[in-house]
C-alpha positions as CSV (number, residue, x, y, z in Angstrom):
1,X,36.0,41.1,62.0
2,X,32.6,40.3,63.6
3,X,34.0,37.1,65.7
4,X,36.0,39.8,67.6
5,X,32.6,41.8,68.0
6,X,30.2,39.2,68.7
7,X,29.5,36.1,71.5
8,X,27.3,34.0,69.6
9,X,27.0,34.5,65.5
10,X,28.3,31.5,63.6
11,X,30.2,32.3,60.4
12,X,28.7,29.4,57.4
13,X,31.4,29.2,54.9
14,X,30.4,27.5,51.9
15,X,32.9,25.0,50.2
16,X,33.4,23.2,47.2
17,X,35.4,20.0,47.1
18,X,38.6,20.6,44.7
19,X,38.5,24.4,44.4
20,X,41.5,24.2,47.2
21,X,44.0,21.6,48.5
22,X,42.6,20.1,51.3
23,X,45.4,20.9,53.4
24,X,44.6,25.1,52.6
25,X,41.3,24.7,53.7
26,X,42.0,22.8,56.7
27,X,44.3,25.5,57.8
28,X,42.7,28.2,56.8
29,X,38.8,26.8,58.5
30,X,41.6,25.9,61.6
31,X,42.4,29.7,62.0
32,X,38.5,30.7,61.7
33,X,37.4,28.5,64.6
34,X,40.6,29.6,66.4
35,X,39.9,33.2,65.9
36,X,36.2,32.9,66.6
37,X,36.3,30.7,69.2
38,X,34.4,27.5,67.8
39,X,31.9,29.2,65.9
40,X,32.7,28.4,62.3
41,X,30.2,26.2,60.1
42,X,31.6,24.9,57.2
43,X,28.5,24.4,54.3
44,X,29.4,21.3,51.9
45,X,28.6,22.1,48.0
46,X,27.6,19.2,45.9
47,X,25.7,20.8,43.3
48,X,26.3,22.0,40.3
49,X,25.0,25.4,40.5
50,X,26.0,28.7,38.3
51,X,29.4,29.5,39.7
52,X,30.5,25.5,39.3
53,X,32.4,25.8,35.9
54,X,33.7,28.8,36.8
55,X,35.2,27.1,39.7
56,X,36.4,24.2,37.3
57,X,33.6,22.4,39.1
58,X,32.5,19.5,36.8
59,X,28.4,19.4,36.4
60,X,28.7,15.3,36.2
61,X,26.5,14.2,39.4
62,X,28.2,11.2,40.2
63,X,32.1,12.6,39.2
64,X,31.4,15.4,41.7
65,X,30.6,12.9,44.5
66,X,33.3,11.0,43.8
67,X,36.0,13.7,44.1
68,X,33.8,15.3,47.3
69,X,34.3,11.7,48.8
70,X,37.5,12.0,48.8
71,X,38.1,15.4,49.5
72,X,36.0,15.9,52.4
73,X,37.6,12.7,53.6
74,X,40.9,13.9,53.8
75,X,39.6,17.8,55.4
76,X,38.3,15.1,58.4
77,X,41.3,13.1,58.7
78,X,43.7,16.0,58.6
79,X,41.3,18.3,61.5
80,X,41.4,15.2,63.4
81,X,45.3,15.6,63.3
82,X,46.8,12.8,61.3
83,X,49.3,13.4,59.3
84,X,48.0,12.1,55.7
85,X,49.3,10.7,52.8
86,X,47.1,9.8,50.2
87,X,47.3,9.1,46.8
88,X,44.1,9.2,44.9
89,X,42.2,9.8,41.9
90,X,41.7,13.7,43.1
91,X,43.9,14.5,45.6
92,X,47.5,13.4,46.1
93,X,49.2,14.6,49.9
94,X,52.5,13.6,50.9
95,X,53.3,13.7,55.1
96,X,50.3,16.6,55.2
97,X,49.3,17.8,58.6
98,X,47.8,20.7,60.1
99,X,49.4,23.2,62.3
100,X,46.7,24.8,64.1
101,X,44.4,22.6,65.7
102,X,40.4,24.0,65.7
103,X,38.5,24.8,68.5
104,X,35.9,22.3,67.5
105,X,36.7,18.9,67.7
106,X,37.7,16.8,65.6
107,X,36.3,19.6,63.0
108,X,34.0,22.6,62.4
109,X,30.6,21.1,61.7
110,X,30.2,20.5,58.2
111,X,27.1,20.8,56.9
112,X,25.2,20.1,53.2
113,X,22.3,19.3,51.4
114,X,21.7,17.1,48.9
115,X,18.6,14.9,48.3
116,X,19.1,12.0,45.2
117,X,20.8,8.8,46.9
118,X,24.2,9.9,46.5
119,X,24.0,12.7,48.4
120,X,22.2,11.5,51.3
121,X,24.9,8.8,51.6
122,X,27.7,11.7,51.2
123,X,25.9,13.4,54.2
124,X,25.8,10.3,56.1
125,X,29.2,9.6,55.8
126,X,30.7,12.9,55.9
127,X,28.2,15.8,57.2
128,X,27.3,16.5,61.2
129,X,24.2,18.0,59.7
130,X,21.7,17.1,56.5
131,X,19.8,20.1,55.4
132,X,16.9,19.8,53.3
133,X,15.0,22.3,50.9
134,X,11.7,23.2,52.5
135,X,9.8,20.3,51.4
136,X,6.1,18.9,52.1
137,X,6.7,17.0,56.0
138,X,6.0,13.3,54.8
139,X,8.5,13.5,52.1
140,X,11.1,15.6,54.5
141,X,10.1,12.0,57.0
142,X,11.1,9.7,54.3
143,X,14.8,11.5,54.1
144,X,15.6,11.8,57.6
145,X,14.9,8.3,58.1
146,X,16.8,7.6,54.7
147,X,20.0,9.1,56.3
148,X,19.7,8.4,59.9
149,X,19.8,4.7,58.4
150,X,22.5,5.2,56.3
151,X,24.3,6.9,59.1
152,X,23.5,4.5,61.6
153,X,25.5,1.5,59.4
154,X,28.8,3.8,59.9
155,X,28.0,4.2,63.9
156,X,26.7,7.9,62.9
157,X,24.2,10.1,64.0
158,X,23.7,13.5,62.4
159,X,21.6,16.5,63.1
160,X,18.8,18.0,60.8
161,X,17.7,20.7,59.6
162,X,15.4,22.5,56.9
163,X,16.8,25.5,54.5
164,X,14.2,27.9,54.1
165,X,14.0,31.4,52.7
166,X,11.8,34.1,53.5
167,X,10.7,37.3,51.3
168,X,10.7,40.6,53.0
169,X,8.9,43.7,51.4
170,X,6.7,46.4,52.9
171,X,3.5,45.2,51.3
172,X,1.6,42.2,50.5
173,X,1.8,43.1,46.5
């Protein structure tokens, strides 16, 4: 309702690989940037975090990866409008292909988190944006180089960015 109201606001949409066919997704994140014009973000989840089983997410690190790999390959593959076929471990498609091509091009950006090794090579294969936890500058240093490098050996370049959170109350106490 607020893309029809609004010029600028972009509408994050957080996503777990697996929860939906990739195919659903791509559709349905193809409609939002339609609708509102190219202004949808769509926010990678790797972790395991308290809705995860509920979701049937598995809290294995390295199984989650795995299946996001895959996954998140075939959301790019199918905005960029191929028709896909794939038969993996996760996923299985047969002659799937998207109706509705987004705004954005060849996707919505996708963005995530994630700071062990796997996840900054997920985000440097798969992300348009690496967000990190508000961490001391020297360490946030060490990251961003981490994943402009591992970007760089797949002819990538992503954007960064820091998560932060601020408390709001009327008094100091």
């Amino acid at each position: 309702g607020l893309a029809q109201h609004t010029q600028q606001m972009k509408f994050i949409v957080a996503q777990y690989a697996g929860v939906i066919a990739p195919l659903w997704l791509s559709q349905m994140a193809a409609s939002v940037d339609q609708f509102s014009r190219g202004r949808l973000i769509i926010n990678i989840i790797m972790g395991a975090g308290p809705s995860a089983p509920q979701l049937g997410i598995s809290d294995v690190h390295d199984e989650r990866y795995a299946l996001g790999d895959e996954y998140w390959g075939i959301f790019r593959r199918l905005m960029a409008g191929e028709t896909v076929t794939h038969e993996g471990r996760y996923v299985t498609l047969k002659n799937a292909k998207l109706l509705l091509d987004p705004v954005q091009r060849p996707h919505p950006e996708l963005m995530m988190g994630g700071s062990s090794e796997p996840g900054l090579a997920f985000a440097a294969k798969h992300a348009d944006t690496w967000l990190s936890l508000g961490i001391p500058p020297p360490i946030f240093a060490k990251k961003v180089a981490r994943v402009k490098e591992l970007a760089a050996a797949q002819g990538r370049k992503l954007r960064f960015g820091i998560r932060a959170y601020v408390i709001v109350r009327e008094t100091k106490e």
